[in-house]
Backbone as a ProteinNet text record, in pm:
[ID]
protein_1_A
[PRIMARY]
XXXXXXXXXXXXXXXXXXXXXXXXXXXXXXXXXXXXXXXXXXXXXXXXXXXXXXXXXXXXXXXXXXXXXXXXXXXXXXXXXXXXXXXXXXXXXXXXXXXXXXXXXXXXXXXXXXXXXXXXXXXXXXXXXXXXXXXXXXXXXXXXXXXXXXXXXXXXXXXXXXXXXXXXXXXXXXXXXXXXXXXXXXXXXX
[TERTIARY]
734.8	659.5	701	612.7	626.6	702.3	786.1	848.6	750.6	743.9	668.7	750.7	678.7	756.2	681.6	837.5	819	858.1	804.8	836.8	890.3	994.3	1026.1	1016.8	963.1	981.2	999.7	1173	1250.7	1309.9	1320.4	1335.8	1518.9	1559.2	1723.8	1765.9	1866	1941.2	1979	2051.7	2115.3	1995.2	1931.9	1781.6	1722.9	1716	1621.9	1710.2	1866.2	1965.8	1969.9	1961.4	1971.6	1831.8	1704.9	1574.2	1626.7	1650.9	1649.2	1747.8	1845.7	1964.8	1868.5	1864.8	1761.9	1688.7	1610.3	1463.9	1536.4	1606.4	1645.5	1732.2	1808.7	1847.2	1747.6	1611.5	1541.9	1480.1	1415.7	1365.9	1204.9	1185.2	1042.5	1006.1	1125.3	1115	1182.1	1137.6	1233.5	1150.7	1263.6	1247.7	1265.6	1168.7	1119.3	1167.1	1221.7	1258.6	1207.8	1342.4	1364.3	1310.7	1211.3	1184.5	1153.1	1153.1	1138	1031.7	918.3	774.8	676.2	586.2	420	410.3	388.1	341.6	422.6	564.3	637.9	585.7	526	508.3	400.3	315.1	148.7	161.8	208.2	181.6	229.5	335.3	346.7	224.3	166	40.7	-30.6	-85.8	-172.5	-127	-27.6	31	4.8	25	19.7	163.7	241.1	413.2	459.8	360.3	381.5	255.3	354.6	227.1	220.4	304.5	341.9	455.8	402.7	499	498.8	649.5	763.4	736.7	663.1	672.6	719.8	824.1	881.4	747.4	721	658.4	640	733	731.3	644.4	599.9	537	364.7	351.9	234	88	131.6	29.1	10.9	144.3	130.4	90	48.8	-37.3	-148.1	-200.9	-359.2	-429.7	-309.2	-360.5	-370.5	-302.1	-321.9	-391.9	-517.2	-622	-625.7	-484.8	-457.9	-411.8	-375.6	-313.1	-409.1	-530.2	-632.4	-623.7	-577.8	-613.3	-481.6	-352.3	-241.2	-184	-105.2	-63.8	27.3	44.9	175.5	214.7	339.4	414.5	470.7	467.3	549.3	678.9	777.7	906.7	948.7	960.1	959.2	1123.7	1164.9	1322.3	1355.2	1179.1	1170.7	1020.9	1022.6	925.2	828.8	698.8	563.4	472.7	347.3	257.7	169	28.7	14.4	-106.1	-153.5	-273.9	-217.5	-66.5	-15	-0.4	79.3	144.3	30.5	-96.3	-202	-290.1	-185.5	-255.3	-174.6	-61.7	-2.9	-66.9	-72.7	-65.7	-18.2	142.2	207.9	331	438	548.1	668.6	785.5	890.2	970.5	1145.3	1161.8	1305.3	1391.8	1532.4	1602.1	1521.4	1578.7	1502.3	1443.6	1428.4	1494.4	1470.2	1604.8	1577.2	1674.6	1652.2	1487.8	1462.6	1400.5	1262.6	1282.9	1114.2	1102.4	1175.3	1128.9	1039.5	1127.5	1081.6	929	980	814.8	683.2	743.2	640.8	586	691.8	607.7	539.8	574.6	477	372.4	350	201.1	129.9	230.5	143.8	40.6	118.5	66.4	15.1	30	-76.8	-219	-211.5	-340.6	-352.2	-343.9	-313.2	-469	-560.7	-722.3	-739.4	-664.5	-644.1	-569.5	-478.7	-314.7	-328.8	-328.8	-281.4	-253.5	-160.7	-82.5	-111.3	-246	-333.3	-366	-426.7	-474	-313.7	-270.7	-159.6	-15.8	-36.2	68.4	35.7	-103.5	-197.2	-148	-82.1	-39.6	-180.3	-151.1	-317.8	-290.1	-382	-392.3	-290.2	-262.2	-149.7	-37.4	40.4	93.9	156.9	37.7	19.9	47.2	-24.1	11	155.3	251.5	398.6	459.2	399.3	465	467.9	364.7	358.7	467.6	482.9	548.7	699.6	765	841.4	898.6	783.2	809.8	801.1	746	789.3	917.8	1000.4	1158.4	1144.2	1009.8	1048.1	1088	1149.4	1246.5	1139.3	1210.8	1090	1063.9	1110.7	1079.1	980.1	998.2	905.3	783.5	759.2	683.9	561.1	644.6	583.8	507.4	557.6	509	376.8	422.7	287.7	164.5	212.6	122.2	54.9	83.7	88.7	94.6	210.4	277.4	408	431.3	589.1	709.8	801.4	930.8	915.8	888.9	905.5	834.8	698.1	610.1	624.5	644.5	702.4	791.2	923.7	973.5	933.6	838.9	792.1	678.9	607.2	547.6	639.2	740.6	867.7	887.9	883.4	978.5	810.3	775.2	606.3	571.8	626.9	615.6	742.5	839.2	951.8	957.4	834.8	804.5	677.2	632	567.8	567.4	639.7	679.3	820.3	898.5	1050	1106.6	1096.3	1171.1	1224.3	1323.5	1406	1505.9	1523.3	1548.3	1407.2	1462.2	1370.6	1334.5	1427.8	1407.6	1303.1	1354.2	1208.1	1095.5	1120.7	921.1	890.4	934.5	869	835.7	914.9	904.7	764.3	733.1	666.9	487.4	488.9	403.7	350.6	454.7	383	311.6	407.4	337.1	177.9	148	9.3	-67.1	-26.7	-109.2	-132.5	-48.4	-44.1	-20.3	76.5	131.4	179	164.7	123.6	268.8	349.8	475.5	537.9	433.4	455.5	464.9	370	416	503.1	612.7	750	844.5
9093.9	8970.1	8873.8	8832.1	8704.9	8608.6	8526.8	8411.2	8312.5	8231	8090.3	8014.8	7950.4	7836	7694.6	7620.6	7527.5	7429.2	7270.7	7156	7088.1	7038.7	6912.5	6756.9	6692.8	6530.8	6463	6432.6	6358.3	6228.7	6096.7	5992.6	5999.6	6034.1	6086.3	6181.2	6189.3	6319	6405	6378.5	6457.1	6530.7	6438.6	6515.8	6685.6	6604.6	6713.3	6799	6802	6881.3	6954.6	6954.7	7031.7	7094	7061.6	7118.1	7243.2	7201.8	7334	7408.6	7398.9	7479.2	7582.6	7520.4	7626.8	7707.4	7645.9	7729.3	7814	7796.8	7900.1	8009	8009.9	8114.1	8214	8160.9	8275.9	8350.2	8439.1	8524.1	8468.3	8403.7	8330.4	8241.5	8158.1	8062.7	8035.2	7960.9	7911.7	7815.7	7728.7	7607.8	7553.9	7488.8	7500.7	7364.9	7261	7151.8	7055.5	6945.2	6837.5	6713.4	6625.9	6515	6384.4	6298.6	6178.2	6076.7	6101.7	6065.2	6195	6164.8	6244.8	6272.2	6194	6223.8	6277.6	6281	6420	6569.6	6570.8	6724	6697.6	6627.1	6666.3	6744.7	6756	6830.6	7016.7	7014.6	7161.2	7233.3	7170.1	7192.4	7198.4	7141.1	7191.6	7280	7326.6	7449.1	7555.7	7549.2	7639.6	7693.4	7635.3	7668.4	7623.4	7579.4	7539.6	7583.2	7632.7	7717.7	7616.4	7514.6	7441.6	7321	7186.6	7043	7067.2	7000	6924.4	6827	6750.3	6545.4	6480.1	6362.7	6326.5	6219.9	6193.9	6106.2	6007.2	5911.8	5792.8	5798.9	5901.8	5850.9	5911.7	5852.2	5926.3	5860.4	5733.4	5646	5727	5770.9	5818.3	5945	6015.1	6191.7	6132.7	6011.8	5948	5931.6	5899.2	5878.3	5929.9	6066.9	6236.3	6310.3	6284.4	6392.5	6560	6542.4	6663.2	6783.4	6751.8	6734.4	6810	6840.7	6804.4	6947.7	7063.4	7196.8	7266.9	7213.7	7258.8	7248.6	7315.2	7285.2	7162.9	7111.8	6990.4	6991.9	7005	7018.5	6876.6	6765.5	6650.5	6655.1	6584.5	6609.1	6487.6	6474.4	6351.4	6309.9	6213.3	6203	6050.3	6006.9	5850.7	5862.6	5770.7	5783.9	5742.1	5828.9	5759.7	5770.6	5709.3	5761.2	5893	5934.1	6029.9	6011.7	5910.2	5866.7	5899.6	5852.9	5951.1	6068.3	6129.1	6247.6	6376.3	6303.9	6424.4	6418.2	6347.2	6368.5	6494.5	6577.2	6668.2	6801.6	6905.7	7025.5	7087	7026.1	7071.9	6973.7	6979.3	6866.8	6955.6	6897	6940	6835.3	6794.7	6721.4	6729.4	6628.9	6645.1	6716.8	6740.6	6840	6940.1	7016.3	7122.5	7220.5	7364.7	7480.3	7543.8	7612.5	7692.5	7806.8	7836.2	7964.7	7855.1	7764.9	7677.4	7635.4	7576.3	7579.9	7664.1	7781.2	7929	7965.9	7968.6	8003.1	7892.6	7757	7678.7	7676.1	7708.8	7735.9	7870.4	7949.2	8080.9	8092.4	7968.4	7982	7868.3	7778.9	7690.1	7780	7878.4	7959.6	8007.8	8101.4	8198.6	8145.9	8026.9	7971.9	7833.3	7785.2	7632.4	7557.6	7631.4	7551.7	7554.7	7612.8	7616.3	7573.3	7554	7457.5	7292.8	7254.4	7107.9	7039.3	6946.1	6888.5	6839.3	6738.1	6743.1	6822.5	6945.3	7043.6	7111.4	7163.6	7204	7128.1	7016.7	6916.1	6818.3	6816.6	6689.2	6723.2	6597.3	6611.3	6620.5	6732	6710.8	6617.3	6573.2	6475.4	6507.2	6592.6	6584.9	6559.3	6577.6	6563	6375.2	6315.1	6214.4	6098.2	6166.2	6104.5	6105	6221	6237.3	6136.5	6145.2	6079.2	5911.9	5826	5717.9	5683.1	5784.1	5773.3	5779	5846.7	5870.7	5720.5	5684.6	5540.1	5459.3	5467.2	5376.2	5388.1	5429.2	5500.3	5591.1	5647.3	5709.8	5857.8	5914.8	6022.5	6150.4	6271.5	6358.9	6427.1	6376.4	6378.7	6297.8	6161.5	6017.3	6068.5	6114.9	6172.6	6261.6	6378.3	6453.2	6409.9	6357.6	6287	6215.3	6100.1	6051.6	6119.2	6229.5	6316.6	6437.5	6441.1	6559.7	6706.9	6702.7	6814.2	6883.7	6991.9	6999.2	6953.8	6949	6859.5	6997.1	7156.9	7209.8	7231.6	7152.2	7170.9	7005.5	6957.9	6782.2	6859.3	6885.8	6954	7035.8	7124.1	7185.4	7160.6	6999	6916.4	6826	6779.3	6750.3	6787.7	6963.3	7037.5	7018.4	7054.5	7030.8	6945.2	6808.3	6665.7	6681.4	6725	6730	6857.2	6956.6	7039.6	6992.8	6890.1	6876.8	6699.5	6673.7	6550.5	6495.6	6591.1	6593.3	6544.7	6455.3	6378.1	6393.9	6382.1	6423	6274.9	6184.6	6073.4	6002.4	5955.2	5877	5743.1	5708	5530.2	5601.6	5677.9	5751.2	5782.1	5853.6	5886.3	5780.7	5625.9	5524.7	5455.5	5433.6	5418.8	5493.4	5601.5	5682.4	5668.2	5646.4	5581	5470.1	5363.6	5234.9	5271.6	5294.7	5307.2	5423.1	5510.3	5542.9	5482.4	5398.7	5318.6	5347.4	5478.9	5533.7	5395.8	5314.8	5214.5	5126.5	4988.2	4851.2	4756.5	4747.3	4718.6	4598.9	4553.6	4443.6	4534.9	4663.5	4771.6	4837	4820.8	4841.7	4818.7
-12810.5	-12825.1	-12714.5	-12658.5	-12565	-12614.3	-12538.9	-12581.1	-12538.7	-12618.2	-12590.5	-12542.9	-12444.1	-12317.9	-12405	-12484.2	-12483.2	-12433.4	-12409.7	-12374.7	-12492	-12488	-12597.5	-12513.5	-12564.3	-12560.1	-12673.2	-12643.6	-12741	-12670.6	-12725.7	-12672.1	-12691.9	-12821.5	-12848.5	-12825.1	-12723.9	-12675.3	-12755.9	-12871.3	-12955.7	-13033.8	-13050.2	-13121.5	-13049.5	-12909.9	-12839.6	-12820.4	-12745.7	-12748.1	-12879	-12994.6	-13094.9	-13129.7	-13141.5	-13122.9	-13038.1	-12920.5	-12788.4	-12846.5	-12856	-12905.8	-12973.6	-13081.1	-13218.7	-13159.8	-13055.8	-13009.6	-12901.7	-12822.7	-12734	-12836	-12949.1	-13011.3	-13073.7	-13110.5	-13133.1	-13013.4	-13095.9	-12998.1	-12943.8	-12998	-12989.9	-12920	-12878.1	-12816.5	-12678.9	-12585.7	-12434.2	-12446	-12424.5	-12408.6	-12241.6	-12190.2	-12052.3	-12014.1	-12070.8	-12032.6	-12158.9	-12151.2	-12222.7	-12167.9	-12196.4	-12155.1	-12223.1	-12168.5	-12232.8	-12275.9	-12179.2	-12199.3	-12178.7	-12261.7	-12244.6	-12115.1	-12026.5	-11911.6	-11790.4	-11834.3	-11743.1	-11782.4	-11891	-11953.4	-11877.7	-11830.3	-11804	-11669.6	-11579.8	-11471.5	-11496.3	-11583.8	-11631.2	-11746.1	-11774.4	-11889.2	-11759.2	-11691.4	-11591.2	-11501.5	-11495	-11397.6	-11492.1	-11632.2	-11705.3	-11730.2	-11738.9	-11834.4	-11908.6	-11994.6	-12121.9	-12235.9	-12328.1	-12460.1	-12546	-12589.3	-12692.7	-12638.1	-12719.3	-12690	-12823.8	-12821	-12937.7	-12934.1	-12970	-12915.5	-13043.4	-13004.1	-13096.7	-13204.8	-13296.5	-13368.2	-13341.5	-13252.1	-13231.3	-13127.4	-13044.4	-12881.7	-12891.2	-13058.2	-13084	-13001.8	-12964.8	-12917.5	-12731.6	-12682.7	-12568.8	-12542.5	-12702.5	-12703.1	-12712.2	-12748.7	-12770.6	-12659	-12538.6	-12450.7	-12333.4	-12369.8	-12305	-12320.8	-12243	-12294.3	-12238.2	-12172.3	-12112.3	-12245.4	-12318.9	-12438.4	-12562.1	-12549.4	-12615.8	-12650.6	-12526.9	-12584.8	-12573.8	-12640.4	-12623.4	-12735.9	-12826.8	-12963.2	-12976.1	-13011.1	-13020.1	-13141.5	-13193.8	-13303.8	-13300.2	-13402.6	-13421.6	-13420.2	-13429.4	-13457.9	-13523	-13699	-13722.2	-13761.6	-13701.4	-13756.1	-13829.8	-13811.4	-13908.3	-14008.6	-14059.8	-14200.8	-14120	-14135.7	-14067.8	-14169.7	-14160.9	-14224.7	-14194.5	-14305.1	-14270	-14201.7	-14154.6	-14085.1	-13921.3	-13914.2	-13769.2	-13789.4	-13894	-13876.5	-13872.9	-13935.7	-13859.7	-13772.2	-13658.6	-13533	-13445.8	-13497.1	-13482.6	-13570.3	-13488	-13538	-13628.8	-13618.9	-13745	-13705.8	-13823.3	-13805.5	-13866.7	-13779.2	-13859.7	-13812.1	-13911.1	-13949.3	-13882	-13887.3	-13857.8	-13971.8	-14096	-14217.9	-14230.4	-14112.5	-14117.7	-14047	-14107.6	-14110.6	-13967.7	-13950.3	-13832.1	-13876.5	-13975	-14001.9	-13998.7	-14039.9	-14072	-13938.9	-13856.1	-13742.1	-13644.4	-13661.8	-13604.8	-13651	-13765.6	-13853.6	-13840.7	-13808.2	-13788.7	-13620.7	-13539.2	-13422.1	-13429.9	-13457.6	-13475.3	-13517	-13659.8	-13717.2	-13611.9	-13545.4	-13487.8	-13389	-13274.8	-13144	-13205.9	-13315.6	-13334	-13388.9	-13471.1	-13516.9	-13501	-13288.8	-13335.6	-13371.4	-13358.9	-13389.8	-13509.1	-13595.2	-13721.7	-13788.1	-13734.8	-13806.1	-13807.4	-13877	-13913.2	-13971	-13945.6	-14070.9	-14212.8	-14175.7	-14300.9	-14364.8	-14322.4	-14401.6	-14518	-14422.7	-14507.3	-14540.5	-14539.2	-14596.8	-14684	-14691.8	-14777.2	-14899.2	-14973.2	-15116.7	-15210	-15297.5	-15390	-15543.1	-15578.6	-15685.1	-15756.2	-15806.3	-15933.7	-15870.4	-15759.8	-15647.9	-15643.1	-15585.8	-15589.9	-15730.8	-15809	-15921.4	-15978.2	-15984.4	-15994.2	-15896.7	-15789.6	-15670.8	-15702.5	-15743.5	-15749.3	-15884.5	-15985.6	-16152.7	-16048.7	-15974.7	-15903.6	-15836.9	-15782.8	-15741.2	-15779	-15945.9	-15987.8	-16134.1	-16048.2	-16122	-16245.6	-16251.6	-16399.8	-16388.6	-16477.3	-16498.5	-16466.1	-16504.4	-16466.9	-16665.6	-16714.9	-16881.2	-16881.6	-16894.5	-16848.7	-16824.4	-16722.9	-16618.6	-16681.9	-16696.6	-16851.9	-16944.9	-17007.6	-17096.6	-17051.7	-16961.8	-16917.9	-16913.8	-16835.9	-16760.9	-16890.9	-16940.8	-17069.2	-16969.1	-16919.2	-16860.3	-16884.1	-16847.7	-16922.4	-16771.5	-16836.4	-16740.5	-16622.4	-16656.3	-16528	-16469.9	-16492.6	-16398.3	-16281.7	-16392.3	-16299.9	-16230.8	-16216.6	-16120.4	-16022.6	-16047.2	-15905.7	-15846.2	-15911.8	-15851.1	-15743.7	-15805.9	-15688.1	-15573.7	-15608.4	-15468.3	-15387.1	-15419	-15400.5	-15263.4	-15322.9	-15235.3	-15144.3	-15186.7	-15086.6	-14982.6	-15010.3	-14918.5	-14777.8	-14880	-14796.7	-14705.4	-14750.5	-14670.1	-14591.3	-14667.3	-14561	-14589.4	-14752.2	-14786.8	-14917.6	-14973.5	-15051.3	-15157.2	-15105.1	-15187.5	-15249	-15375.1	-15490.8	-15365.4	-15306	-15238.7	-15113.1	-15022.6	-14914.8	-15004.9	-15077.4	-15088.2	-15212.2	-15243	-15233.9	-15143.3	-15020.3	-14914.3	-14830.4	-14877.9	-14833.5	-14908.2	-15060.7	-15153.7	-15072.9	-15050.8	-14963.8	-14879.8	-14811.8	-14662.9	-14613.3	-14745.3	-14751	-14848.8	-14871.1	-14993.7	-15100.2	-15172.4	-15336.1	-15391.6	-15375.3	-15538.1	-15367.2	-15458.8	-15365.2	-15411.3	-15297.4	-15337	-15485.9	-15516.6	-15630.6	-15741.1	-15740.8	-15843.5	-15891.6	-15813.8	-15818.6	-15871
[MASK]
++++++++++++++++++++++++++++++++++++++++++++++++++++++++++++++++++++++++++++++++++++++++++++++++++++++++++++++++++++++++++++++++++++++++++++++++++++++++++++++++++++++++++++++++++++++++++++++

């Protein structure tokens, strides 16, 4: 199998230094250079040595305004809370708490199907989802929860892993944090 030549653009050293680490240990990946803005990667996308960008989350306004960009996969790299009105302007996302193996596996499904991959599609929390999520933020237990919901406590639980699979976040205070900031429950609800 071909290794995919990727670009990372990370604004934090330690960030992108550990991304590459990961990606040069598999077999899947080379990592072709570390950079700091969008527009150092643009002249290697037009040479053609690059299959796939890493771009960090924050420099999402500077992929908006890369239309070079348009037919190349870009994987997010989120290491702060965004919403999801950015985070699916990426292909796919992975997180500063993601594993060596989800990494791997998420660039693989990205190359192999990136006109098909995207974050919305396969990260969009679905209604029941949502609804745990807001009971969540607003402190109630996962019995609580249940109840509300006329569900049993282990399905509230793997409605949980559910949201924490698919948003990267894992504390009760982030994915209220996370509620706000897509507009589930309106901070006075709290």
């Amino acid at each position: 199998m071909k290794r995919q030549r990727v670009a990372i653009v990370e604004i934090a050293p330690i960030i992108a230094e550990g991304i590459a680490s990961i990606l040069n240990r598999t077999a899947t990946a080379e990592v072709v250079g570390i950079y700091r803005n969008i527009s150092d990667v643009i002249p290697l996308i037009g040479l053609d040595k690059v299959d796939v960008v890493i771009a960090s989350v924050a420099l999402y306004r500077q992929l908006e305004e890369s239309s070079e960009l348009d037919d190349i996969a870009v994987i997010g790299l989120q290491s702060a809370l965004y919403g999801e009105e950015i985070l699916r302007r990426f292909n796919a996302i992975i997180t500063t708490h993601s594993t060596e193996e989800d990494i791997e596996r998420i660039l693989n499904e990205t190359i192999t199907a990136p006109a098909e991959r995207n974050y919305s599609d396969s990260h969009e929390l679905s209604e029941r989802e949502r609804e745990v999520l807001i009971l969540v933020a607003r402190g109630m237990t996962n019995k609580e929860i249940a109840s509300e919901l006329n569900i049993s406590p282990h399905t509230v639980i793997s409605h949980r892993k559910n949201i924490v699979h698919k948003t990267g976040i894992r504390s009760v205070a982030g994915l209220t944090v996370y509620a706000v900031l897509n507009k589930l429950i309106d901070s006075d609800q709290l």
